[in-house]
C-alpha positions in Angstrom: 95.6 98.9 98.9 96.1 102.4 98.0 93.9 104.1 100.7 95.6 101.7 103.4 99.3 102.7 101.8 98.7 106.6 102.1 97.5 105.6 105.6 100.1 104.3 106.6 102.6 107.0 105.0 100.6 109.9 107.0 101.0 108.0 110.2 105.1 107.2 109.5 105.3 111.8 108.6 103.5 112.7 112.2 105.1 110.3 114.1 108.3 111.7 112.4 107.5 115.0 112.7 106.8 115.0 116.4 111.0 113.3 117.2 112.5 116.2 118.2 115.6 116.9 116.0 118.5 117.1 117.7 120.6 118.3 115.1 118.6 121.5 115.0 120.7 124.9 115.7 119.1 127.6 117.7 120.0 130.3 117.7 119.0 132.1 121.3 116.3 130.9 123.9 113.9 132.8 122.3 114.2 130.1 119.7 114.2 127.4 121.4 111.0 128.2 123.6 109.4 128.9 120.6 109.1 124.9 120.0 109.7 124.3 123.5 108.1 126.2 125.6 109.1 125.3 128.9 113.0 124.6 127.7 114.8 121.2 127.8 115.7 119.0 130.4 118.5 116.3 130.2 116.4 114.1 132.4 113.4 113.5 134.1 115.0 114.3 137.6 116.0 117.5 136.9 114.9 119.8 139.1 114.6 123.8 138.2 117.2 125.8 140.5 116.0 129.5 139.2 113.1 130.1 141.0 109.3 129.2 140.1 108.4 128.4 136.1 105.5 128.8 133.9 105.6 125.9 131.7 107.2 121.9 132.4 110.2 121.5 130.1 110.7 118.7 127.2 113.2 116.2 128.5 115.7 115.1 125.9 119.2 114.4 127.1 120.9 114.7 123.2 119.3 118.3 122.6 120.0 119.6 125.9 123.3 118.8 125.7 123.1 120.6 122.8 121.8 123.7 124.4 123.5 123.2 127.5 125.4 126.6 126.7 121.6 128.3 127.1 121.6 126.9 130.7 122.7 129.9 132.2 121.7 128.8 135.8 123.4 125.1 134.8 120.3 123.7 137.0 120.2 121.2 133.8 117.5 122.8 132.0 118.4 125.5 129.3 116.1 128.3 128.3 113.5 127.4 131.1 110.7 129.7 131.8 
């Protein structure tokens, strides 16, 4: 039982681990592309407005809002690049 216990507990910590935390504070874009590279989104749709980008941006509506002071182009993706 033990084996399938700590199992079980490894799989619950990377699954946790990989939810972005949308509490977390950055403090510039340099930050934030740091763990995401290509910026966030607040949706899918979102389309870049500030010319042509290197990476696809994580799309999370709660931590863009968040960072929505970042978006300097207010295209609806903050520290894209």
């Amino acid at each position: 039982k033990k084996p399938f216990a700590l199992a079980f507990a490894l799989a619950f910590m990377s699954v946790c681990s990989s939810v972005p935390a949308e509490a977390a504070k950055f403090k510039n874009c340099t930050a934030v592309n740091l763990v995401y590279q290509g910026g966030v989104s607040k949706s899918v749709n979102t389309v870049n407005q500030g010319g042509k980008t290197k990476y696809e941006p994580f799309v999370n509506e709660k931590l863009y809002k968040s960072l929505k002071s970042m978006d300097r182009d207010k295209d609806g993706i903050a520290c894209e690049r």
